[in-house]
ZAROSE-111585 format. One record per residue (C-alpha): z, y, x; residue in one letter. Coordinates in steps of 0.5 Angstrom, whole numbers, plus 500, padded with zeros to 3 digits. Example, Ala and Ser with C-alpha at 12.3 -4.5 7.8 and 13.67 -1.06 7.14 Angstrom:
! residues 2
zz	yy	xx	residu
516	491	525	A
514	498	527	S
This chain:
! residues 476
zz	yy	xx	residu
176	212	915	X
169	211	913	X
163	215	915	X
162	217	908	X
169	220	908	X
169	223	914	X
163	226	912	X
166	229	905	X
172	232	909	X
168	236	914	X
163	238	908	X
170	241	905	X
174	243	911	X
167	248	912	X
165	250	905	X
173	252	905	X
172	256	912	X
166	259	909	X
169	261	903	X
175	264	906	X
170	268	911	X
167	271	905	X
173	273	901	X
177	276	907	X
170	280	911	X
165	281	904	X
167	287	901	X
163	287	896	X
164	279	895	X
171	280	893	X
170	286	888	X
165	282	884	X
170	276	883	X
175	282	881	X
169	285	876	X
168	279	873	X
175	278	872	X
175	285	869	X
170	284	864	X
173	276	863	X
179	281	861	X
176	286	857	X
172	281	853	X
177	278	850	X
181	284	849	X
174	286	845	X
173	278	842	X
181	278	840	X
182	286	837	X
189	285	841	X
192	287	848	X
199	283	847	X
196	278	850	X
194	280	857	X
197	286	858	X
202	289	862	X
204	297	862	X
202	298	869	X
198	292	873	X
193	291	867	X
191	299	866	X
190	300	874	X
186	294	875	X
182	295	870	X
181	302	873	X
181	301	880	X
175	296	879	X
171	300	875	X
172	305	879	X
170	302	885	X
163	300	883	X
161	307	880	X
164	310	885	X
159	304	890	X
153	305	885	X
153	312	886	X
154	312	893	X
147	308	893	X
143	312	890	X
138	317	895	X
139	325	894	X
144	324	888	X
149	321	892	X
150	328	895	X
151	330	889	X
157	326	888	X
154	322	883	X
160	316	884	X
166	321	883	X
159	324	876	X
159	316	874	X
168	315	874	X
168	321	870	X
162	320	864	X
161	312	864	X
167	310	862	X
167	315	857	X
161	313	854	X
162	306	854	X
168	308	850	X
164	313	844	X
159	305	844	X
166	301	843	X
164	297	849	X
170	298	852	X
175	296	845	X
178	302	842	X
184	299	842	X
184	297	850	X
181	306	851	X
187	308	847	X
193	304	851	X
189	306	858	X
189	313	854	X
196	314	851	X
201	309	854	X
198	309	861	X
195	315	864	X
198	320	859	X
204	321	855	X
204	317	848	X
208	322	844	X
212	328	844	X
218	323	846	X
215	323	853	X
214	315	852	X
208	312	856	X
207	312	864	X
204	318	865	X
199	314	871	X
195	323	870	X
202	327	872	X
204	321	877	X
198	322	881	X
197	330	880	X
204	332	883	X
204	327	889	X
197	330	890	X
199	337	890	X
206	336	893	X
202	332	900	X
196	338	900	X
201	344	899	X
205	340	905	X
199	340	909	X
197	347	909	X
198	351	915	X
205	356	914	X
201	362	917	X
194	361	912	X
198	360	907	X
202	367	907	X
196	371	910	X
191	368	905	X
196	367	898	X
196	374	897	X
188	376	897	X
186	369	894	X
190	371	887	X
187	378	887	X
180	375	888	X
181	370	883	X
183	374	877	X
177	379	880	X
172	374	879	X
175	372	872	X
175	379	870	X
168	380	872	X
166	373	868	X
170	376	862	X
165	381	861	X
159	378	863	X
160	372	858	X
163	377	853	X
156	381	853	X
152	374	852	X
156	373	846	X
153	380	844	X
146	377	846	X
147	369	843	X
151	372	836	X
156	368	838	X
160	365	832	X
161	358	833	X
169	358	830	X
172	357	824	X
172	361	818	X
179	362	818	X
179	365	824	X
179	373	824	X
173	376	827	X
172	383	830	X
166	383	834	X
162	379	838	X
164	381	845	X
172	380	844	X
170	374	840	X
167	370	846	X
173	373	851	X
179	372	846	X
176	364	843	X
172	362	848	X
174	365	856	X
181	364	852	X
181	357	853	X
177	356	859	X
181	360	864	X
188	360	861	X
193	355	863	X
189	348	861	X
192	345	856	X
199	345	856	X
200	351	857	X
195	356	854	X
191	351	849	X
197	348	847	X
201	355	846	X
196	358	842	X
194	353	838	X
202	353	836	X
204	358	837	X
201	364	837	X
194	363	832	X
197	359	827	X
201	365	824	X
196	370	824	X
190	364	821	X
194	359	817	X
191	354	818	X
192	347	822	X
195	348	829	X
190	341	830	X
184	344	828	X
185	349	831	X
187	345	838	X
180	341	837	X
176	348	837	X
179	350	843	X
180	343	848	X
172	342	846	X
169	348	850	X
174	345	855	X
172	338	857	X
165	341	857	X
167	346	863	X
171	341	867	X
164	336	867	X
160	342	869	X
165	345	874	X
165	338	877	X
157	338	877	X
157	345	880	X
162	343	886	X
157	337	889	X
151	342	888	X
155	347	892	X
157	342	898	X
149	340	897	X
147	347	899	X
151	351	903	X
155	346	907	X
151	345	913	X
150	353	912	X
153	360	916	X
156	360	910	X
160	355	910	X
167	354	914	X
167	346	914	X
172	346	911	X
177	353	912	X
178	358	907	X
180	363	912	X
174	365	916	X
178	366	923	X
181	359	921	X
174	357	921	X
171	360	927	X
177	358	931	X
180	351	929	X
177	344	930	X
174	341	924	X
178	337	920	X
172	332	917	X
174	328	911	X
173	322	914	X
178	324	918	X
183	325	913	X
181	319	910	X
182	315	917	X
188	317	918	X
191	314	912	X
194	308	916	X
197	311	922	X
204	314	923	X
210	315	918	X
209	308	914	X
216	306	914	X
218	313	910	X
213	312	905	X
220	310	901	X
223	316	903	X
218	321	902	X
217	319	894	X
224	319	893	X
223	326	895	X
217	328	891	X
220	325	885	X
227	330	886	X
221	336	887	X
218	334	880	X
224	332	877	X
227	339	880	X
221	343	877	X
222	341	871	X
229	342	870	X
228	349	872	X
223	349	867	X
228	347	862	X
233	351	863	X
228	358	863	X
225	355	857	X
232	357	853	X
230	364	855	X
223	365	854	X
220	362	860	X
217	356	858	X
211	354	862	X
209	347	866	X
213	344	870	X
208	344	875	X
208	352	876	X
214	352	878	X
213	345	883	X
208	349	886	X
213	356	887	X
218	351	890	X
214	348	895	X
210	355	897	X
218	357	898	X
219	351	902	X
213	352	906	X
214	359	907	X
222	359	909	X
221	352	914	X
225	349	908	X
224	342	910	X
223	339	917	X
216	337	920	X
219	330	920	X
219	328	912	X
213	333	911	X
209	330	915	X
212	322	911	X
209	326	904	X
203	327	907	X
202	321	909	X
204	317	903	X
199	323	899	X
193	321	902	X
196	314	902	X
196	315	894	X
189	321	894	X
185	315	898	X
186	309	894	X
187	311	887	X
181	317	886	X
177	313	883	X
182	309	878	X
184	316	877	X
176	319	874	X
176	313	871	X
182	314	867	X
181	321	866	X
173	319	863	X
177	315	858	X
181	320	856	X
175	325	854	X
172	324	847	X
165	323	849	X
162	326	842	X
166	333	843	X
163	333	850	X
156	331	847	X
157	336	840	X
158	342	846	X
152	341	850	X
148	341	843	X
152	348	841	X
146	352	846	X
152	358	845	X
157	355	848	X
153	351	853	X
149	357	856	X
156	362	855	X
161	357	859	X
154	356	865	X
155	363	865	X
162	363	865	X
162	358	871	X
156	361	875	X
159	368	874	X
166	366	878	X
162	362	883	X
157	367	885	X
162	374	886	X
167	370	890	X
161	367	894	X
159	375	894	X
166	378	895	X
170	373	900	X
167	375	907	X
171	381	904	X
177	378	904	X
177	374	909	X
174	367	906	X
168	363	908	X
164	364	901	X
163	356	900	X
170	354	901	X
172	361	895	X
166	359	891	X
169	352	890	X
178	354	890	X
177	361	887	X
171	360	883	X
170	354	880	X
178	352	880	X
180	359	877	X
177	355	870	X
183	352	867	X
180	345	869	X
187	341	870	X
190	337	876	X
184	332	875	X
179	337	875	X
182	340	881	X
182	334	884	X
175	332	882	X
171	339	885	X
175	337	891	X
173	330	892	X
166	331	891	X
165	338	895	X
169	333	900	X
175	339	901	X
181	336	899	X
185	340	904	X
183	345	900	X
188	342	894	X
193	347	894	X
189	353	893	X
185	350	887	X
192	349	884	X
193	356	885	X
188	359	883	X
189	354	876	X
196	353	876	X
199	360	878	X
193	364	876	X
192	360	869	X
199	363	866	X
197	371	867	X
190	370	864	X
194	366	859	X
199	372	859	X
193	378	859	X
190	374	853	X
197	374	848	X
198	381	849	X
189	383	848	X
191	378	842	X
197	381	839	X
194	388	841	X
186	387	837	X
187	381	832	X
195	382	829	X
């Protein structure tokens, strides 16, 4: 062998041991060679107007996701001051979205992310459904997780203080309506005063279910007969107020955690103020270190059981549906597994494997998750609300309102006031699965899931039943 080679093969041998290093112990080398793959990918979907070529239903969409999702969230985290703020999760949840409405990110390749992976492409149920997969493994691992006692001493003062706090925001929003001569609705809607204008219109669609539930079901079935007109426009009236609260509750959530988590007022984490005082702080960079402990080998096991809960659920929805009780199937995931808990219906064994598999999941795909969830969000519905002062200034009410009376009235009910104001206050707003999950990340309380869940999922549908029947009663 001639010194020239010899000299060759040592230079490779360490460019391939250096390169190697890189890969496996740089971090930030790795997801830069993911990036550009990612904007390789997207360009070319942009250039050639098509999908087909490089796509696959599950791996295109979580690659793409989980990439951009990694560098926002990384940005965010960068940043001094804002990134207390939760600027990361902020940047998942608008960027995406922005780049979207400027057609950076292809029309084609947000609407496939959009309809056949995150959500349900049509009314046949086709499409991954990526939103509903993460939500429902998220809340069965967080309800799971809950102390037994805590969630028997505190389900019965959280609801009453949720629907408090919303009542009390129902008036004050409904008396800034009377102020701001609130009439941002369509002229075939009927209108009575501003006042109940502003609760059964605008309170209506923040608080009563979410989409599926009350903005769906009013939009279908209870204002088109009394209107005439469009269930669609009367559907995009109603969604827009709601993508603006969803970002705002999010932003409210990380001003919240900046203020008052090194305060009296916070319980580090605890709802109940006992809790608070008495058990050892679980931080969430504990709940996070422990996501690859024990319980590996039954990740399989508890799967197949969050999918028999969910799929459970909705049998029973269905099967109620046939006598009028049709909700989301969520609601009554979330009944069984309060029944669950409650009755020791499960061994600690296989909970224990679902909590392990949910924070597996929770750690791993929230970014992807905000991701989708910002592509998913129609930018300029979100831009034309903030730009329609009214509504702007009645949902920042709407919002403050719940937070303040549940920070002022907790400690009357037990709770620590930071914790209530982000469970009972914030997520009383019919902010969705993601919304939840978003507020919870960012306030760092995702053992706090459950209650949010709660306030949305179990309190949404009495606010969506009081709403049909002031409707039926001052409209019909």
């Amino acid at each position: 062998m001639t010194a020239n080679n010899y000299n060759s093969q040592k230079l490779n041998s360490s460019f391939k041991t250096k390169l190697q290093i890189l890969m496996g112990h740089n971090k930030y080398f790795l997801f830069g060679f993911l990036l550009v793959i990612a904007i390789l990918q997207v360009f070319y979907i942009h250039y050639k107007k098509t999908i087909k070529e490089l796509w696959h239903p599950i791996m295109t969409p979580l690659f793409l996701t989980m990439v951009f999702g990694f560098w926002l969230n990384l940005i965010g985290k960068k940043i001094p001051n804002l990134n207390q703020l939760g600027l990361g999760f902020l940047l998942c949840i608008l960027v995406p979205s922005f780049l979207v409405q400027k057609e950076i990110i292809p029309k084609i390749l947000a609407d496939a992310i959009n309809k056949d992976f995150f959500n349900k492409s049509n009314h046949q149920s086709l499409g991954i459904n990526f939103s509903q997969f993460f939500v429902t493994i998220a809340t069965i691992g967080s309800i799971l997780n809950i102390d037994k006692n805590l969630l028997k001493k505190a389900l019965w003062k959280f609801i009453p203080l949720t629907l408090i706090a919303l009542f009390c925001s129902f008036l004050l929003v409904g008396l800034v309506g009377v102020c701001l001569e609130y009439d941002a609705i369509p002229q075939e809607f009927i209108k009575k005063n501003y006042f109940s204008d502003s609760i059964i219109y605008l309170c209506n669609s923040l608080t009563s279910g979410g989409t599926n539930l009350g903005i769906n079901r009013f939009a279908n079935d209870i204002f088109p007969p009394v209107f005439k007109i469009d269930s669609k426009q009367i559907r995009s009236m109603l969604v827009a107020p709601l993508i603006l609260t969803r970002i705002l509750a999010i932003l409210f959530g990380g001003i919240l955690y900046k203020i008052f988590d090194k305060t009296t007022y916070s319980g580090g984490g605890k709802l109940e103020i006992k809790t608070a005082n008495n058990t050892p702080i679980t931080k969430d960079s504990d709940y996070k270190k422990n996501a690859y402990q024990n319980y590996h080998q039954q990740i399989g096991t508890s799967l197949l059981i969050i999918f028999a809960l969910y799929n459970g659920a909705t049998i029973i929805n269905k099967f109620l549906s046939n006598y009028g009780f049709a909700m989301d199937g969520m609601i009554y995931l979330i009944i069984t597994l309060i029944i669950i808990k409650i009755f020791n219906l499960m061994s600690n064994h296989y909970e224990k494997s679902i909590i392990q598999s949910s924070k597996f999941i929770i750690t791993n795909f929230t970014p992807a998750a905000l991701v989708c969830f910002s592509i998913s969000t129609d930018f300029d519905k979100l831009i034309k609300c903030i730009m329609n002062y009214k509504i702007f200034i009645m949902i920042v009410v709407s919002l403050l309102s719940v937070v303040l009376i549940t920070f002022i009235l907790a400690k009357s009910f037990g709770f620590c006031p930071l914790e209530a104001a982000l469970t009972a206050g914030l997520c009383s707003h019919s902010v969705g699965g993601m919304g939840n999950i978003g507020i919870m990340s960012i306030s760092h309380r995702m053992n706090l899931l459950p209650f949010a869940n709660i306030a949305t999922r179990i309190v949404g549908p009495i606010i969506f039943v009081m709403m049909n029947i002031f409707f039926k009663l001052y409209y019909y």
